[in-house]
N, C-alpha and C positions, 0 to 999 in steps of 0.2 A: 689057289685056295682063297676063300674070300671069309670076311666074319660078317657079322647075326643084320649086320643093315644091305648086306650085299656086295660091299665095297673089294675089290682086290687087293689082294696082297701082289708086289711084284715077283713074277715069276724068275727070274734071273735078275738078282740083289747088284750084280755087279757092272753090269748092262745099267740098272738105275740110277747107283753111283755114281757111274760116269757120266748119265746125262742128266741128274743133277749138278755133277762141279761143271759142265760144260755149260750148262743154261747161268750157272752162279757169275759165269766165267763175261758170260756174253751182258749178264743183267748190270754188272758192275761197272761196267766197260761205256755203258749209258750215260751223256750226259744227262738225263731226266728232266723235269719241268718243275718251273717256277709255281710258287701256288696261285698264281697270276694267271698262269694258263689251268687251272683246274677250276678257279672260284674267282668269280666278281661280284661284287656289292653295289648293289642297287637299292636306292631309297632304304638304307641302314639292314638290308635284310642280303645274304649270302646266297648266290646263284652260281649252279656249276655250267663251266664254259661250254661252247661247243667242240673244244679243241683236244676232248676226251671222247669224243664220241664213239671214236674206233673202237674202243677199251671195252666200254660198256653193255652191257647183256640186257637181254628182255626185257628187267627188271629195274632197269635205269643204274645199275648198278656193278661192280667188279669184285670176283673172289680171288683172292690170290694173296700173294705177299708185296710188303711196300717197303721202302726204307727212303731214309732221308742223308742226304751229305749236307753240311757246312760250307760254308763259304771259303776252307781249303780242301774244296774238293771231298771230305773226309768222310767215310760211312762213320756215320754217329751212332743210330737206329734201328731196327731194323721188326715190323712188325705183320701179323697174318688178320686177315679179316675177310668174314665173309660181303663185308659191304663194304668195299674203301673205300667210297664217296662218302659215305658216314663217317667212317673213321677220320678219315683225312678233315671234315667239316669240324670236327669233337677239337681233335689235334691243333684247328687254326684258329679257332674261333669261338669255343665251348667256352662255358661263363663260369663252371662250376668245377673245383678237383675233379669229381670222377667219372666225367666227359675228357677233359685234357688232362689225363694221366703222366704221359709225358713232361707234359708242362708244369705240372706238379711235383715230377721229381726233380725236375731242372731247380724250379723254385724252393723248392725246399732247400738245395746246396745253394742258390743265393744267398737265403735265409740265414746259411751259415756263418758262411764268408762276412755277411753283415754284422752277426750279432756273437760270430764266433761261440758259439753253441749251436746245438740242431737241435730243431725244432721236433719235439715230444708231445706238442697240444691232439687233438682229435681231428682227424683229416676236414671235418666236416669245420671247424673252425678255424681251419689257417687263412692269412688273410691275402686268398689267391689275387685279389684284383690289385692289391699294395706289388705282391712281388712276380703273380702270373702274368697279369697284363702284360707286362715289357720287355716279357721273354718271348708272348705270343706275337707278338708284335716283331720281335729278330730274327725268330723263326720265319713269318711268312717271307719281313725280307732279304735273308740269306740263307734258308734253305731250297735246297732242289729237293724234287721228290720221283724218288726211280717206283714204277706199279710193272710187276708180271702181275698177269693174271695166271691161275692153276685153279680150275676145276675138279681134280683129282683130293682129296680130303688128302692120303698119305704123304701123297707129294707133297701139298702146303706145307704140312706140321715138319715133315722130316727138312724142307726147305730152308725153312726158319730156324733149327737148331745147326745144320751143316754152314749157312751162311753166317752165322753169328760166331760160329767158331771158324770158321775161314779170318772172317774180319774184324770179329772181335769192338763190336759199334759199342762206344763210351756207353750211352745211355740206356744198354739193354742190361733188363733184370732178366729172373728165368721164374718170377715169382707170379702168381696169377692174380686175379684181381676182378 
């Protein structure tokens, strides 16, 4: 069965199941890469390496799911996008909340922790480069970053919610944005 864009639905649900927890299995199991190996800076401007090349499709780019561990090892994150070199760029280096989303909710529980209150002002006003800056900044240097690629739209979406409940990453919402 397929619906109205043509996409499939899996024909044996549990045949899928298992080679999602099997791929969930193998993805986790991945040391992943530094954002050292995905982006370099040159003359203040962000250039992706060559050391993604395998990854990347036609389009200079990768669909799939990505997540990020900590510096114990730990799935923190865990996120889908049709461009991960975009996303991942937003995530490391974005200037503004709602480019580094992520980094915005990080900073926002800094914010906490600081002023022991959370922060109620308007997203567009918080003041990301006082408290984003130097989380984007921990981020690049002690996160890994695990990319599958999944072409398949169901796969992705069902991906991402099966992986997040397997491991259950600190910093994931389920809220859209």
């Amino acid at each position: 069965m397929k619906n109205y864009k043509n996409e499939k639905y899996p024909t044996d649900f549990e045949l899928f199941k298992n080679k999602i927890d099997s791929d969930c299995k193998d993805f986790i199991n991945n040391e992943g890469m530094s954002v050292n190996d995905i982006f370099e800076i040159k003359n203040k401007k962000v250039f992706r390496t060559n050391k993604i090349k395998d990854l990347i499709n036609e389009n200079r780019e990768i669909k799939g799911l990505y997540a990020f561990k900590d510096s114990n090892n730990k799935l923190v994150y865990i996120g889908i996008s049709q461009t991960i070199i975009r996303r991942m760029r937003q995530h490391f280096y974005g200037k503004i909340h709602n480019e580094a989303t992520l980094v915005y909710i990080q900073a926002k529980n800094k914010y906490r922790e600081i002023h022991n209150e959370v922060y109620t002002g308007e997203r567009k006003d918080f003041d990301f480069e006082k408290y984003g800056y130097p989380i984007q900044e921990e981020i690049r240097n002690n996160y890994r970053v695990l990319i599958q690629p999944i072409s398949n739209n169901f796969e992705l979406y069902y991906s991402e919610i099966f992986y997040s409940c397997v491991y259950k990453p600190f910093w994931n919402t389920f809220e859209t944005h």
